[in-house]
C-alpha positions in Angstrom: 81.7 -17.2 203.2 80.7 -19.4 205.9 80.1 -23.4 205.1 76.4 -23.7 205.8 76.9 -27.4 206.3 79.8 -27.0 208.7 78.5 -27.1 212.4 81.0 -25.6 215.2 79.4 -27.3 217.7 76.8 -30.0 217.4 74.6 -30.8 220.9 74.2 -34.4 220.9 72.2 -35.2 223.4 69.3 -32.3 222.3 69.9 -34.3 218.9 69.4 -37.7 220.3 66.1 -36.5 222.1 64.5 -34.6 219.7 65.2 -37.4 216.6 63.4 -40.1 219.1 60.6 -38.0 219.5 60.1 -36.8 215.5 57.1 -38.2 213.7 58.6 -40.9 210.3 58.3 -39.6 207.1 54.9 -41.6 206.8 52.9 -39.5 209.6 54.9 -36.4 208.6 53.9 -37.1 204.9 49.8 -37.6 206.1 50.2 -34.1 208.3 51.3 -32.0 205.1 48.3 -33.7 203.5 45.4 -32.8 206.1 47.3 -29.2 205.5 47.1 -29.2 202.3 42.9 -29.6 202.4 43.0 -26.7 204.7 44.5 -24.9 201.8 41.5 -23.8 200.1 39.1 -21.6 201.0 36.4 -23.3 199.5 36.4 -25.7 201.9 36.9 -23.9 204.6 33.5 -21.9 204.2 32.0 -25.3 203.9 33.9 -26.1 207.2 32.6 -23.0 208.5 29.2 -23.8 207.3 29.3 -27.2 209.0 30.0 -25.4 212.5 26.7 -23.9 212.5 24.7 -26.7 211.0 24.4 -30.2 209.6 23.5 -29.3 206.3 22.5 -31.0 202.4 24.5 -29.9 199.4 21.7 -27.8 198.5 21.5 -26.2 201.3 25.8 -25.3 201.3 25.5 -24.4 197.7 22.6 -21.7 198.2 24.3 -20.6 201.6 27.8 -20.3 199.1 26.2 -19.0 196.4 28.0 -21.7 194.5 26.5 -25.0 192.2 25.5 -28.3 194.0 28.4 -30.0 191.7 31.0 -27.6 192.6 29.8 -28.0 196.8 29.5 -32.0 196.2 33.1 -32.2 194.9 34.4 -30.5 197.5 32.7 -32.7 200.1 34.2 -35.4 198.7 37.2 -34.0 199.0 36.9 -33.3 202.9 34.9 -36.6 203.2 38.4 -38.7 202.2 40.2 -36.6 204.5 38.1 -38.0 207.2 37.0 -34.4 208.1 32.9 -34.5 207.1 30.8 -37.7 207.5 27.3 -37.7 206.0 24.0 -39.0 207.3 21.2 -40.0 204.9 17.7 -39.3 205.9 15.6 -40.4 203.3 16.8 -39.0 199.8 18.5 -36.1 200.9 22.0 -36.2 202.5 23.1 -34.7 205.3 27.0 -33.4 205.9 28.4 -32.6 209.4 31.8 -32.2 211.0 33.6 -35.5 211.7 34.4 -34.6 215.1 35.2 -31.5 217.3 39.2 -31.8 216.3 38.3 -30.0 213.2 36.6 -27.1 214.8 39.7 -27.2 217.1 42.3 -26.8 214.1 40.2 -24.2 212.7 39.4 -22.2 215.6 43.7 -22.1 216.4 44.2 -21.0 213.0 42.0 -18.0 213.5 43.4 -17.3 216.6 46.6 -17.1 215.6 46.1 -14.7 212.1 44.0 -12.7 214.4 46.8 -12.2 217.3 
């Protein structure tokens, strides 16, 4: 049985390049946590929701068929991740995407479980 850790020939240079040009553990780290928000499809329907419309909690949680508590956690969940922002116009608050990069990772994700 082959050594998995023994390497026959090792290409330095590709090596060189490609470890100057990796993300550090840090930004690496914060990638695998944006992912991991994406990771529920919860808040992804809200995401989806959000597409369509700035919209109140009430307004999610009829649309979901889910409670207002259950919609408000979740936003504050995408709201830390920096992927809602919220507007308030009188009492009532209103959610919205934070900017088009989150319709863009959604809208590659689809394409890609749809190829």
């Amino acid at each position: 049985m082959e050594n998995p850790t023994a390497y026959t020939h090792v290409h330095e240079e590709t090596v060189k390049r490609v470890n100057e040009i990796m993300p550090g553990e840090e930004e690496l780290f914060d990638l695998s946590e944006l992912f991991k928000i994406f990771g529920d499809s919860t808040r992804i329907r809200i995401l989806y929701v959000l597409f369509e419309s700035d919209m109140c909690v009430c307004g999610i949680a009829e649309l979901l068929g889910m409670t207002q508590s259950a919609i408000s956690h979740q936003l504050a969940v995408l709201k830390k991740a920096k992927l809602v922002r919220y507007r308030r116009e009188g009492k009532t608050i209103f959610y919205s995407l934070s900017d088009d990069h989150v319709r863009t990772i959604l809208d590659q994700g689809m394409e890609h479980i749809t190829e």
